[in-house]
BAKOLVO-297746 format. One record per residue (C-alpha): residue in three letters; x, y, z. Coordinates in steps of 0.02 Angstrom, whole numbers, plus 50000, padded with zeros to 5 digits. Layout:
<rs>
ALAXYZ
...
</rs>
This chain:
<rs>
UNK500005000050000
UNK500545016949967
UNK501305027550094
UNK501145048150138
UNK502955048850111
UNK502835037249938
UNK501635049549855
UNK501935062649750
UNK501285081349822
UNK499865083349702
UNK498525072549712
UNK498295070749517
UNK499895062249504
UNK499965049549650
UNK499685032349607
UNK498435020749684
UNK499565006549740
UNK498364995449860
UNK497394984849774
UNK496224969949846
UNK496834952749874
UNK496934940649722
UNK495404929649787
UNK494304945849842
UNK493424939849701
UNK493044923249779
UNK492154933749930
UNK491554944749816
UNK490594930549718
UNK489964921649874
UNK489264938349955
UNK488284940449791
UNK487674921449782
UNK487094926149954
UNK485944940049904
UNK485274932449756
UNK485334914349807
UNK483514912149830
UNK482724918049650
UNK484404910149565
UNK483964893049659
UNK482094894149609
UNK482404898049436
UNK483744883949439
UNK482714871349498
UNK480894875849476
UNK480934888949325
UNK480404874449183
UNK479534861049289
UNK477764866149229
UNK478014865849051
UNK479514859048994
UNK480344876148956
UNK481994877249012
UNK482284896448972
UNK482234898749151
UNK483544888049183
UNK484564898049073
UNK484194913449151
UNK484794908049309
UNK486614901149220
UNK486674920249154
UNK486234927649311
UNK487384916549379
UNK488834922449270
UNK488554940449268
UNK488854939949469
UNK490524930449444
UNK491014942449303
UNK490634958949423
UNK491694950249561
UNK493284946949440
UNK493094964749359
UNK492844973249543
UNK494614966449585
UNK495484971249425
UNK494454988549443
UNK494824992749625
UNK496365002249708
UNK496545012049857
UNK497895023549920
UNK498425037650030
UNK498345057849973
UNK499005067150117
UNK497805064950254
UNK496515055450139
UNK496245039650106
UNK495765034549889
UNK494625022549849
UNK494325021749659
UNK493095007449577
UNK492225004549402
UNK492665003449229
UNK491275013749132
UNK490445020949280
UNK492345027849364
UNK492165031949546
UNK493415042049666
UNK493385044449850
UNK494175054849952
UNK493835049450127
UNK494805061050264
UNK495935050550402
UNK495115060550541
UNK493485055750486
UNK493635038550504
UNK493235031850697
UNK493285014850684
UNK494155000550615
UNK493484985250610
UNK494444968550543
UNK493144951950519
UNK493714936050463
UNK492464920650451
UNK493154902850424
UNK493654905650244
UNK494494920150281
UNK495604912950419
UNK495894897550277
UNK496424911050144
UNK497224922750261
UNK496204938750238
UNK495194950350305
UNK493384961850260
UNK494014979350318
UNK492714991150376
UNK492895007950386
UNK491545018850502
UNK491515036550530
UNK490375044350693
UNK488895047450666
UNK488515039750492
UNK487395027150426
UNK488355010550345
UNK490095010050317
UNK491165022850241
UNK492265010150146
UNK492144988650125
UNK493334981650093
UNK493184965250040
UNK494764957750052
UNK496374960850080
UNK497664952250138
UNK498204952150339
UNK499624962650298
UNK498794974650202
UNK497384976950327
UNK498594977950475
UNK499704990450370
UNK497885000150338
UNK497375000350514
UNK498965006650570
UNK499205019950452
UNK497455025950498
UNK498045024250703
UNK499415034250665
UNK498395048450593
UNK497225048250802
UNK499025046350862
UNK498625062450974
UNK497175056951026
UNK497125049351194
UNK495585045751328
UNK495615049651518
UNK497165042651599
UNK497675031751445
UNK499655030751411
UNK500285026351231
UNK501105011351196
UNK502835013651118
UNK502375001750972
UNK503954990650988
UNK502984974751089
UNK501394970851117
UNK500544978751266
UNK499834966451382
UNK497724965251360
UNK496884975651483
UNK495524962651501
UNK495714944151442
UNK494284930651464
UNK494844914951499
UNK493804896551510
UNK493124899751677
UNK492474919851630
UNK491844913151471
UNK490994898651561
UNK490154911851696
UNK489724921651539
UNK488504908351476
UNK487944903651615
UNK487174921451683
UNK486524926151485
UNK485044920951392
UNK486104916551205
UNK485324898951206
UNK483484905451227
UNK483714918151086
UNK484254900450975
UNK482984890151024
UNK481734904150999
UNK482564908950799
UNK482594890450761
UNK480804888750811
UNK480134899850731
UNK481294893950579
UNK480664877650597
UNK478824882850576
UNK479134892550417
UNK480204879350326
UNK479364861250364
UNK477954853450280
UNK476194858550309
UNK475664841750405
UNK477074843350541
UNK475944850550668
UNK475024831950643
UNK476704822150672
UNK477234833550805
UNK475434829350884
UNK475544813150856
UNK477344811350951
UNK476654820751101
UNK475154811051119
UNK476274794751109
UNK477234802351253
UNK475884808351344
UNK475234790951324
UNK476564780451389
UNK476764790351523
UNK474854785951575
UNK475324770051571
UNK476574770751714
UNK475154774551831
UNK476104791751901
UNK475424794952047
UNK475214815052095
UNK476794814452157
UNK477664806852018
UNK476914818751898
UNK477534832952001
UNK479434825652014
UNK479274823051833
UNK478544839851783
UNK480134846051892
UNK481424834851831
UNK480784840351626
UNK480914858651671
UNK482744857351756
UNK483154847451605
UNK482854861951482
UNK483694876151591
UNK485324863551599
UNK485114860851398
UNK484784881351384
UNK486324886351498
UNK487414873251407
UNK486824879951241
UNK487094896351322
UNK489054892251383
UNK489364884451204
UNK488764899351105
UNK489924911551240
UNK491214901251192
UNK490904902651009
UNK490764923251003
UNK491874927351138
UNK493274916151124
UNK494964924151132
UNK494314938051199
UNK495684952351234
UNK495374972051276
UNK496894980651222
UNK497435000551221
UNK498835005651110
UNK499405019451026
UNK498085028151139
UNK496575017851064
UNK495495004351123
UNK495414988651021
UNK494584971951041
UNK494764952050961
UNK493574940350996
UNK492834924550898
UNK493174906350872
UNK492454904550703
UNK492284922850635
UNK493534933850714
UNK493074951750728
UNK494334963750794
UNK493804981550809
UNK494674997950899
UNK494375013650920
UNK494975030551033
UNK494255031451210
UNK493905048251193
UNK492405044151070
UNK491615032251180
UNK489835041051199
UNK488995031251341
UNK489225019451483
UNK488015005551544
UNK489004996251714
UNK487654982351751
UNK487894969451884
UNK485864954651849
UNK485654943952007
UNK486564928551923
UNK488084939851908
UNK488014946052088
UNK487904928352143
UNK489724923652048
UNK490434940152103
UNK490414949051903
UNK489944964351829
UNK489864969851641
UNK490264986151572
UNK489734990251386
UNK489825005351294
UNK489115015751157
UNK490215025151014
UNK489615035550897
UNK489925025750724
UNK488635023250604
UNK487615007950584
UNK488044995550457
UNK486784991950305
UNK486234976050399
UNK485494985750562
UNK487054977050648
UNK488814989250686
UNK490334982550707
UNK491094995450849
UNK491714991751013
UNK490254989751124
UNK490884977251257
UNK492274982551355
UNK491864969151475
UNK490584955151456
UNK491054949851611
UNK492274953151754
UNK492574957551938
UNK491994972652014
UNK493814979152027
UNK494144974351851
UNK492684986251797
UNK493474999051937
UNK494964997651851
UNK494375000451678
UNK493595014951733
UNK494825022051808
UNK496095022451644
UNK494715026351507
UNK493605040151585
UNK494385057751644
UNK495245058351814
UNK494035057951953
UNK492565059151873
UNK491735046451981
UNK492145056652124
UNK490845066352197
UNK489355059352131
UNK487825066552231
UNK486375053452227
UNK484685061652214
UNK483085050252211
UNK481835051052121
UNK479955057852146
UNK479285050352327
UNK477535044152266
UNK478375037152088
UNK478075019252153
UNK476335022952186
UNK476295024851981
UNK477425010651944
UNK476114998652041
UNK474695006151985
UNK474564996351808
UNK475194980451859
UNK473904980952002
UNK472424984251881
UNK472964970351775
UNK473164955951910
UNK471214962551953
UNK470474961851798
UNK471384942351788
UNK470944937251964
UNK469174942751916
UNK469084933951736
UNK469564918151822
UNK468264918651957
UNK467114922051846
UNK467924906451761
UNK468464892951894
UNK467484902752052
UNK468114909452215
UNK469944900852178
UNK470114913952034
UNK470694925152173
UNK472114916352228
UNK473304929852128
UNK472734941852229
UNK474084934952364
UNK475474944052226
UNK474674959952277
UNK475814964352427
UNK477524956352355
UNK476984967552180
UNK476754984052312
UNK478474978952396
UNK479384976052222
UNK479034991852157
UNK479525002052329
UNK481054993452311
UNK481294997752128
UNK480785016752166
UNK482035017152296
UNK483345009552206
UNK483365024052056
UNK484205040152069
UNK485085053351962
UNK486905060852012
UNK487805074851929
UNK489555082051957
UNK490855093351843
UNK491225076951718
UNK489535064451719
UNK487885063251720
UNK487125048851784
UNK485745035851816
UNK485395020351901
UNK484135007051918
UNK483824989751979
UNK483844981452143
UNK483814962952106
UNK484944968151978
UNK485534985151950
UNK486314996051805
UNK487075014151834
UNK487235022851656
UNK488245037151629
UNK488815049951503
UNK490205063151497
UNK489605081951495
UNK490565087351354
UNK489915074851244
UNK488215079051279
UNK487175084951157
UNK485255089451173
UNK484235087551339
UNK482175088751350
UNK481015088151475
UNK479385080151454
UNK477855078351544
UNK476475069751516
UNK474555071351594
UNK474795062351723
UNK476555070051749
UNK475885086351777
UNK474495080451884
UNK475785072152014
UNK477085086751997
UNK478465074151900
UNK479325077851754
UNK480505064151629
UNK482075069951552
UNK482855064451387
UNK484935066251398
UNK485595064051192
UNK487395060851189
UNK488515067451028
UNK488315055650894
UNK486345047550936
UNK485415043350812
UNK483415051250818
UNK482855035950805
UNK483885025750927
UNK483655023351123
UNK485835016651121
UNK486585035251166
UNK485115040551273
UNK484715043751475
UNK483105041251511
UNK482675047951695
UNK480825047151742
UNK479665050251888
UNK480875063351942
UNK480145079852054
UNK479765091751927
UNK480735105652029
UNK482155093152015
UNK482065092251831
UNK481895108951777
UNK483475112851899
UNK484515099151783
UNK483955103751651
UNK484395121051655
UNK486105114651710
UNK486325104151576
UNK485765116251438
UNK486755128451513
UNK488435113751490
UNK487905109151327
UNK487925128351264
UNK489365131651360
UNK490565114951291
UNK491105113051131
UNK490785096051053
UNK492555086751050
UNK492625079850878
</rs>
């Protein structure tokens, strides 16, 4: 690839030296197949099964051969370089196109390799820039040496850049990983998430779309077999009950296991790094994905410790940059600093990444007194209108979920208590949860819009809700936003005058 110091000083006469690896057109091909693979497949196979004609057929070979012709002439046609502080990308043969995308611009790296990557030895580069929508260059592939060559030349141009207390590395070794997750973290990982109901959920629903019509029947059939044979055995009450027991502990051990493999699979290797005064993470077992980006554009913290994590003594800290989403709703940015790790490991992180003693002096304020009286109120009217339907139903046992009514009272006291809103000279923060808890947090500076709201029945019990937009969120997504409700409305006109009296005040570090 071209270097600054290789090219000429105009830009009309530097050559564009990078060019994509020899089988990008391989990836190329099978990304295409991908998209089309559906109508290519039905005109393949079902196009001329009603009459005999096989035009369809050959349609699909010509489809079929324009896509591998685009993917050879993309690689012949594409080149990349470096113009000062820009970085080329030209493409095309009768439609020419040339962009000039600024080093500055560009936030975040990302480097993914699936299983034929890692066989080939290459890479997809993305490119994403804050605040955008998809990425500002694909490239798909290079070679590991050209992308690690790209990624560093693009470092070197946020070499200034640092966040909090971070210290550069001096780029001759490797700088031990901030954060590694070994066996046992990975194993704790699965077993306090819910991966393996998400997967059993998809590949339901999957499975309902894709077999025959008359499954239900079989599926019925099997059941009622079961359900049969287990008559048969004479159960007793209590038999039925073990067994009822011993089926449902049998599917949360098959979920967590499914849960502690699938940890495995996306997390494995796992390493949080900081050099050259940027953040970068590697994780995967069959597609690696290594992104990195500077601390300083991190946008929003979320530190949340669930009740299965409290139990094994974790936390988890994620994070929110400002990058723009990629064209399949999904972004490939840094979002999990730590999936999980000890409470001093989070301390820790904290303490290097965010400015110095900005945790200090955080002044808890609750929120409104009576805001559990609101929270309850709902979930109360529901469980009445049910315990009435089923009296109606079954008779005066139809108000047995009444009993929930104190423990629902007592849950949401605790969960009103538990909330509270802190500011100091760096943060602005939240928190929530008392089972579990999360405390989310944003830097000042990076703030960018804050409204109050209120509501009817805001107004009628003197409580306001306030909206906190960090640099970078997108309109239409919740990721870079506070959300503090219930709070006093005296409270929230005082912070909010604050805060739009920061935000007009600070310019946005970009």
């Amino acid at each position: 690839m071209t270097t600054p110091s290789e090219l000429p000083a105009t830009e009309e006469a530097a050559p564009l030296e990078g060019r994509l690896h020899p089988w990008s057109w391989l990836f190329a091909l099978i990304a295409q197949l991908q998209s089309f693979a559906l109508p290519l497949i039905a005109l393949l196979v079902f196009g001329g099964r009603s009459n005999g004609d096989e035009r369809w057929q050959f349609i699909g070979m010509l489809a079929g051969l324009v896509i591998v012709v685009v993917s050879v002439v993309q690689y012949f046609t594409y080149r990349y370089g470096v113009v000062g502080d820009d970085l080329v990308i030209r493409e095309g043969i009768l439609h020419r196109n040339r962009r000039n995308i600024p080093m500055q611009r560009i936030r975040n790296v990302s480097l993914q390799q699936n299983l034929l990557h890692r066989l080939f030895g290459v890479a997809e580069v993305r490119l994403e820039s804050a605040g955008g929508h998809g990425a500002e260059a694909k490239m798909r592939v290079l070679s590991l040496a050209a992308a690690n060559q790209l990624e560093s030349l693009i470092e070197s141009h946020h070499g200034t850049e640092t966040g909090g207390n971070e210290t550069s590395d001096d780029g001759e070794t490797a700088t031990p990983p901030l954060l590694q997750l070994g066996a046992g973290e990975l194993t704790r990982l699965g077993l306090v998430s819910n991966r393996g109901m998400v997967v059993v959920g998809a590949t339901a629903a999957a499975f309902w779309q894709l077999v025959p019509d008359d499954a239900d029947n079989w599926i019925g059939d099997g059941a009622k077999s079961l359900f049969g044979q287990a008559l048969a055995a004479h159960l007793g009450w209590l038999g039925w009950t073990l067994a009822i027991i011993a089926l449902v502990l049998a599917a949360m051990v098959a979920l967590r296991l499914l849960s502690i493999a699938l940890a495995f699979v996306q997390y494995h290797g796992f390493a949080l790094r900081s050099e050259r005064g940027r953040l970068s993470v590697e994780r995967g077992l069959l597609n690696r994905v290594r992104a990195n980006a500077p601390p300083k554009r991190i946008q929003f913290w979320n530190r949340r410790e669930s009740l299965l994590q409290r139990w094994l003594g974790r936390q988890s800290l994620q994070v929110e940059t400002a990058v723009g989403m990629q064209e399949d709703g999904a972004s490939s940015a840094i979002t999990q600093l730590a999936p999980i790790a000890p409470p001093a490991v989070v301390d820790d992180l904290l303490g290097r990444l965010l400015p110095a003693h900005a945790l200090d002096g955080l002044d808890w304020r609750p929120i409104h007194p009576r805001a559990w009286r609101r929270m309850v109120k709902w979930p109360l009217w529901l469980l009445l209108a049910a315990s009435a339907t089923l009296t109606w139903l079954i008779g005066w046992s139809g108000l047995l979920p009444l009993l929930l009514a104190p423990w629902l009272v007592w849950s949401k006291r605790r969960l009103a208590a538990s909330r509270g809103w802190a500011l100091n000279d760096h943060l602005i923060s939240w928190r929530s949860g008392w089972l579990g808890w999360q405390q989310s947090f944003a830097e000042v500076n990076k703030l960018q819009g804050v409204q109050l709201l209120q509501s009817p029945f805001d107004r009628r019990h003197g409580m306001a809700r306030l909206l906190v937009d960090t640099a970078g969120a997108h309109p239409l997504s919740g990721n870079l936003r506070i959300d503090m409700s219930y709070l006093p409305e005296a409270d929230a006109r005082e912070l909010y005058r604050r805060l739009a009296q920061r935000i007009a005040s600070t310019p946005l570090a970009w």
